[in-house]
C-alpha positions as CSV (number, residue, x, y, z in Angstrom):
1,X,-6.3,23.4,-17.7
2,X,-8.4,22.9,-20.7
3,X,-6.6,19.8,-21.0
4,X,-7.0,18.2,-17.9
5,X,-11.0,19.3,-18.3
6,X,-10.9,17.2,-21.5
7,X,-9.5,14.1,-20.4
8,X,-11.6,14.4,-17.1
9,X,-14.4,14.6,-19.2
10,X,-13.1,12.0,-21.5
11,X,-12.5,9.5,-18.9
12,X,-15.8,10.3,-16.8
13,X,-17.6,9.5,-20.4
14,X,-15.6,6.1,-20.6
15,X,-16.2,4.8,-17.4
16,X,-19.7,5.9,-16.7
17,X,-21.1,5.1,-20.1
18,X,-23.7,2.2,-20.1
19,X,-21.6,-0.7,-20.8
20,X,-20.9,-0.7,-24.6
21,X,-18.6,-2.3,-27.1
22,X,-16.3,-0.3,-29.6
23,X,-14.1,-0.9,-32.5
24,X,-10.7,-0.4,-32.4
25,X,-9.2,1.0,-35.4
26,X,-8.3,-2.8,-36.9
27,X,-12.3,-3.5,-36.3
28,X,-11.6,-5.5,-33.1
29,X,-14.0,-5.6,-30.4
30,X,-13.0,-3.4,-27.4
31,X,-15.7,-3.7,-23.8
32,X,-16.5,-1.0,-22.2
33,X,-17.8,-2.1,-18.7
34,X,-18.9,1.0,-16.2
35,X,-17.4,0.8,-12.8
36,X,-18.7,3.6,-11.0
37,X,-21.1,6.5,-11.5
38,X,-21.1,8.8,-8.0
39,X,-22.2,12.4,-7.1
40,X,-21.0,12.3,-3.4
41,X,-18.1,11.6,-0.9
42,X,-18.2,8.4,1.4
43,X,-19.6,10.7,4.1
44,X,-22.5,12.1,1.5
45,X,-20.8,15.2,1.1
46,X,-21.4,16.7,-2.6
47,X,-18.0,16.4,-4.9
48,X,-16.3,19.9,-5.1
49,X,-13.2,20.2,-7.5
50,X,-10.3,22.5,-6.8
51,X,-10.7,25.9,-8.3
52,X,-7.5,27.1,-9.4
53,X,-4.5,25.4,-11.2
54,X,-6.1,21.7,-11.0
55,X,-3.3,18.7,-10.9
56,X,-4.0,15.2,-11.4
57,X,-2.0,12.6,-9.2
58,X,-1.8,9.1,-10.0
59,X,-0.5,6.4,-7.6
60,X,-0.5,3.2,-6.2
61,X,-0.9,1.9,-2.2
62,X,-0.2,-1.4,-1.2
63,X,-1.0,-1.7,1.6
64,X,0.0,-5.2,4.3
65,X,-2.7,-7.3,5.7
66,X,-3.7,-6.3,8.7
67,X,-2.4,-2.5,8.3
68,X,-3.9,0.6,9.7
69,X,-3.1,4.0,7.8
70,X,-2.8,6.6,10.6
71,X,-5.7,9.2,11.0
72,X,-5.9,11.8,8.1
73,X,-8.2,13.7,6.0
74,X,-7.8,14.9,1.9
75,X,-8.5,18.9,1.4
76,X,-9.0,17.7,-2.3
77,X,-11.3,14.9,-4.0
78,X,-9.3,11.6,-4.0
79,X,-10.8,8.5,-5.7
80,X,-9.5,5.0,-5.3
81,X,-9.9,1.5,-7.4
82,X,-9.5,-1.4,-4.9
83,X,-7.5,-3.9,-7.1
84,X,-7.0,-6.4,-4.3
85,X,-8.1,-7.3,-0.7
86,X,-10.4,-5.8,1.5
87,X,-10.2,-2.3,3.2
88,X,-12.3,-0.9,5.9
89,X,-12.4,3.2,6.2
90,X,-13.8,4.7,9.4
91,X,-15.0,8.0,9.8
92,X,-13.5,8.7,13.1
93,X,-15.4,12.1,13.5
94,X,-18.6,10.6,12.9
95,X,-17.5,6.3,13.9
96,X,-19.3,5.4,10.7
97,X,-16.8,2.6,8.8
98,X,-17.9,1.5,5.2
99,X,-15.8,-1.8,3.6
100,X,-14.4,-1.8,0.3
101,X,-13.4,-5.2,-1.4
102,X,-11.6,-6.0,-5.0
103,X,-13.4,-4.1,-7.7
104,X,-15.1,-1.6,-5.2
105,X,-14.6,2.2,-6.7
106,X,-14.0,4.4,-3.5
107,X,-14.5,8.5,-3.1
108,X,-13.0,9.6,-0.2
109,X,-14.4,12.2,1.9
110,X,-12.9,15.6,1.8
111,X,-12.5,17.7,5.0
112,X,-13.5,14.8,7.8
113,X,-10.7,13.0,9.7
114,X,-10.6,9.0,8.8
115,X,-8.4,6.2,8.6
116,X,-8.2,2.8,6.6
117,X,-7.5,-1.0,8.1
118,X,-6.8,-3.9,5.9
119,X,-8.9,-6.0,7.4
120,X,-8.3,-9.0,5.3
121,X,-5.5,-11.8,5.2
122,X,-4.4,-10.7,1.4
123,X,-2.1,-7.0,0.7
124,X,-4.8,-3.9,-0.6
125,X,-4.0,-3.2,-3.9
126,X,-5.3,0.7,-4.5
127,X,-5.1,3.3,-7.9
128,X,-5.4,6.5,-6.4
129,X,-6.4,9.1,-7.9
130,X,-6.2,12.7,-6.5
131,X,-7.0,16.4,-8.0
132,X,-5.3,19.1,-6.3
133,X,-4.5,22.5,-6.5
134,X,-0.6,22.3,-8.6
135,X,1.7,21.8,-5.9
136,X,-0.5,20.7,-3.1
137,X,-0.6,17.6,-1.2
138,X,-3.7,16.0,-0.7
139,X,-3.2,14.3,2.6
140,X,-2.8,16.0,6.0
141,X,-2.2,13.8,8.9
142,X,-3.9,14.2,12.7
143,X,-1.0,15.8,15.1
């Protein structure tokens, strides 16, 4: 547990720094650039972590043009790094749709019942990145 903390912690302080440069251990120059610095979901709802037994999951989605994920909501915080193409979430408790492009940082919103369209001619390229509760999934689908 202490672990994950750290490199949580670690990685929070290396992505949300102001944009710095470094030195690698030869003396070579290495960028920090920040990406994304956020205290709430999509849907404004305030970040809560899991409480017990945290596991990190790291994965990829590709996802076709013109694609729609079928509706689902995350029990857990999941973050994504669009790497390619343009995705459009909706909200489909509340109708509210935000668009995410190539370099966007994305938190999902925990709880609420949403889906994602690509909505643009080019795959979605997506890091995921959840934190569950060991052994949990983090997506449940709509029945």
């Amino acid at each position: 547990m202490r672990k994950i903390l750290t490199s949580m912690t670690l990685l929070a302080a290396a992505l949300f720094a102001n944009a710095a440069q470094a030195l690698d251990s030869s003396g070579m120059p290495v960028v920090v650039t920040p990406l994304a610095s956020r205290t709430e979901t999509a849907s404004g709802q305030p970040i809560t972590l899991p409480q017990k037994n945290v596991q990190v999951l790291v994965s990829t989605y590709d996802i076709a043009a013109g694609a729609t994920l079928p509706v689902h909501k995350h029990p857990f915080p999941r973050y994504a790094y669009v790497q390619a193409g343009t995705l459009q979430v909706t909200n489909v408790e509340t109708g509210k749709s935000n668009t995410y492009k190539t370099g966007d940082f994305i938190v999902e919103m925990i709880g609420q019942w949403h889906q994602a369209t690509n909505v643009g001619t080019d795959p979605v390229k997506l890091l995921v990145i959840d934190q569950v509760e060991e052994g949990t999934k983090n997506t449940v689908l709509r029945q």
